[in-house]
N, C-alpha and C positions, 0 to 999 in steps of 0.2 A: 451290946450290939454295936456293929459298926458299920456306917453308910458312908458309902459315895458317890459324889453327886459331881458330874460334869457338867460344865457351861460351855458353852459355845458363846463366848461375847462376841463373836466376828457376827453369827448370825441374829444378837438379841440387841448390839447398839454399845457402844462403850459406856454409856450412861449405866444402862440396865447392869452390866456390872460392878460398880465404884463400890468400896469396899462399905460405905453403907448401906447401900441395896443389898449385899448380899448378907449382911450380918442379920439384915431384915427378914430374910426369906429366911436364914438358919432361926432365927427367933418363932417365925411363922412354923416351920416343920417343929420345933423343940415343943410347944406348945400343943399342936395337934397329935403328935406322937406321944404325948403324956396323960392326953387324955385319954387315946386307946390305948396304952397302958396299966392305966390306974382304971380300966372296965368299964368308961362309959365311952360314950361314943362322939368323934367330934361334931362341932358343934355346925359344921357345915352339912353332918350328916342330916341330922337334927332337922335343921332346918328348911333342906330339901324331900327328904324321904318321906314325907305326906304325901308330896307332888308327882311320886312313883308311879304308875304301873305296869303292869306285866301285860305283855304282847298275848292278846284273845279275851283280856276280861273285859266282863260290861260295867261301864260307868257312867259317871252321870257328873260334871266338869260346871259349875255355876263359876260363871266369870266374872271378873272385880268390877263388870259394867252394868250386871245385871241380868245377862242371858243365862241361859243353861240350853249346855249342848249335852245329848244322850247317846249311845252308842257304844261299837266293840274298838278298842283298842288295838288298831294294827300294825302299828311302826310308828317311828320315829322322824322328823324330816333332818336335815343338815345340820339346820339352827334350832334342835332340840325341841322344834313347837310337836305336837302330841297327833299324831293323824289318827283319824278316827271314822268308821264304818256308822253315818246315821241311816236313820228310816227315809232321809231323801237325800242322799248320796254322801261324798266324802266330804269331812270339816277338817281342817289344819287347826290346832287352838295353839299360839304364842305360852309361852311358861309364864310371862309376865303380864297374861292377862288372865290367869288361873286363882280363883279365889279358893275356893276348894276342890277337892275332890270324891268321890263318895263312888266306891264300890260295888255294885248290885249285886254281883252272883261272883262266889259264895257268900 
């Protein structure tokens, strides 16, 4: 398999390009591309993909402070926080204030 990948240093900083940042990023991509290779899945999927869901389902969001917000899942905001349909109107919940997540129906 063979990838190409352009940069744009004008728009990322002439830093962000020096030839150790980008041997860095080919090391990052070689890595994750070996691990969807070799059948499992990366590790940033891993790690995220708890934190999913699907636009219409009910969930139930216990947050790293101790609340629990309940509700349907309607979108997404800009900065990824989770917007959500409750029993007294709409919650935005931050991803970095998600402790778990827990699915109700199905």
């Amino acid at each position: 398999m063979t990838c190409t990948v352009s940069l744009r240093c004008d728009a990322l900083g002439a830093d962000a390009c020096g030839e150790e940042q980008i041997n860095s990023l080919i090391n990052m991509l070689n890595h994750a591309l070996k691990d969807v290779v070799e059948g499992r899945l990366a590790r940033h999927v891993v790690n995220y993909g708890k934190k999913l869901v699907n636009i219409g389902e009910d969930v139930e969001v216990t947050l790293r402070g101790g609340g629990i917000v309940k509700g349907e899942a309607i979108g997404y905001g800009a900065r990824g926080e989770l917007v959500m349909a409750t029993q007294t109107g709409m919650a935005k919940v931050k991803p970095s204030k998600v402790a778990r997540i827990k699915r109700l129906w199905p």
